[in-house]
C-alpha positions in Angstrom: 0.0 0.0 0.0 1.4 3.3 -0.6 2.2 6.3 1.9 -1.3 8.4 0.1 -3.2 5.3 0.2 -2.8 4.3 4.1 -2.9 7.9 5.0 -6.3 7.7 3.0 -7.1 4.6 5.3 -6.7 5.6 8.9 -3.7 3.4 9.4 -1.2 6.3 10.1 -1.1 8.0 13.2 -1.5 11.4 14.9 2.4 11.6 14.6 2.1 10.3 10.9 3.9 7.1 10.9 1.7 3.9 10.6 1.0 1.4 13.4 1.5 -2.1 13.7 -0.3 -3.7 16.2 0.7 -7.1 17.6 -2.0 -8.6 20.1 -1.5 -11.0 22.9 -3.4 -12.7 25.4 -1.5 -15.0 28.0 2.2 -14.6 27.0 2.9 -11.4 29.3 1.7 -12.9 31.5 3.4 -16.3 31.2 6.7 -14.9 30.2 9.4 -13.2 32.8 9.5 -10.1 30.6 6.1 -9.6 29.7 6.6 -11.5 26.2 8.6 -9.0 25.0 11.8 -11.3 23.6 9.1 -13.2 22.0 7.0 -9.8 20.4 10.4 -8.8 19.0 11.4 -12.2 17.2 8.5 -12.5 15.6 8.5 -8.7 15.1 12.2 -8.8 13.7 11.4 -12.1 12.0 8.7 -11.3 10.1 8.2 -7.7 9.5 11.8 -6.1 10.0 10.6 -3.3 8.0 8.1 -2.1 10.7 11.6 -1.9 13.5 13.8 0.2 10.7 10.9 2.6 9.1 9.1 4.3 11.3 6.1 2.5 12.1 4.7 2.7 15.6 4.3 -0.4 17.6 2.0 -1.6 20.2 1.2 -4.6 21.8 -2.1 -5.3 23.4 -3.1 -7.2 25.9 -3.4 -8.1 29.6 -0.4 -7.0 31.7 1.0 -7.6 35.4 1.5 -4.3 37.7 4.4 -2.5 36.6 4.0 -4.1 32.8 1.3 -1.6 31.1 2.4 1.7 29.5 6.1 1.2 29.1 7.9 0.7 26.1 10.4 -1.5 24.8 12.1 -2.0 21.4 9.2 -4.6 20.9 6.5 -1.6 20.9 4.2 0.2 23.6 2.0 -2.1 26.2 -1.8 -1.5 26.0 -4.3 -2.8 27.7 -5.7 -4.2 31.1 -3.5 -4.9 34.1 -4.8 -7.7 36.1 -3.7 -8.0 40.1 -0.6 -9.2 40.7 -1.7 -12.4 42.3 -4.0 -13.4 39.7 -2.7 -16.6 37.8 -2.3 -17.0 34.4 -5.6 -19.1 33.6 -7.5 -20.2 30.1 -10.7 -18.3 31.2 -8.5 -14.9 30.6 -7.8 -15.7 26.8 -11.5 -14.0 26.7 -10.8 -11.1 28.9 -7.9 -10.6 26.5 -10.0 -11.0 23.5 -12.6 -8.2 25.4 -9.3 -6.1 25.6 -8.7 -6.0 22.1 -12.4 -5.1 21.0 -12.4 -2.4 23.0 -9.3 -0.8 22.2 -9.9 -1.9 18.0 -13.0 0.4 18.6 -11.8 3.2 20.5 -8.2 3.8 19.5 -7.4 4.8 15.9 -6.3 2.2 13.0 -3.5 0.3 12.5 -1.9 -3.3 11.1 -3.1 -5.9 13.5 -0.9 -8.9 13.9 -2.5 -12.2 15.8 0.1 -15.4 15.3 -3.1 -17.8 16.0 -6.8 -17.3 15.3 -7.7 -17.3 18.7 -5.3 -14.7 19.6 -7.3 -12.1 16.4 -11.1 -12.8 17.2 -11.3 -9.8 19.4 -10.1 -7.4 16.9 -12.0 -9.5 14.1 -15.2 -9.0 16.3 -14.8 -5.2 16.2 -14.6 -5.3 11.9 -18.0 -7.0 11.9 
């Protein structure tokens, strides 16, 4: 797509650079760092482009205390932070999916990435 065309879309941002979304559900909360080794190999892996050009990154998803709004080279945390003694459970792949239909309606555009179907049906719930 070119530069006119996604500006045409929405996918750019306030600042003007595009955003590439990647969702999550129970990785940060799994992982030691918050899934962010893992965001950035598949990040680096399969859309290097996105790290050298510009683009904006976000990940969204649920996050311990101390996790949410910081950034790392693997993009901006967004999302919900659940209580620190909460554990990791199945049930919260939906609160997760909740997560990302909210924030695919009420923040602006951008190139979602979900690595499994099940990670993508929140944000596919918000195009219907």
């Amino acid at each position: 797509m070119t530069p006119a065309r996604e500006a045409a879309s929405g996918r750019r941002t306030t600042s003007g650079h595009p955003r590439l979304i990647y969702l999550e559900t129970l990785d940060p909360l799994l992982d030691a760092d918050g899934g962010a080794s893992r965001a950035l190999f598949r990040l680096r892996r399969d859309f290097p482009w996105a790290l050298q050009e510009g683009w904006e990154l976000e990940r969204w998803g649920l996050w311990r205390p101390g996790q949410r709004g910081t950034h790392d080279d693997a993009g901006r945390r967004i999302g919900l932070t659940l209580p620190a003694r909460l554990p990791a459970h199945p049930a919260l792949a939906a609160v997760a999916w909740l997560v990302h239909l909210w924030l695919a309606v009420t923040r602006p555009p951008g190139v979602a990435v979900a690595y499994n179907p099940f990670t993508g049906a929140g944000v596919a719930a918000a195009g219907l």
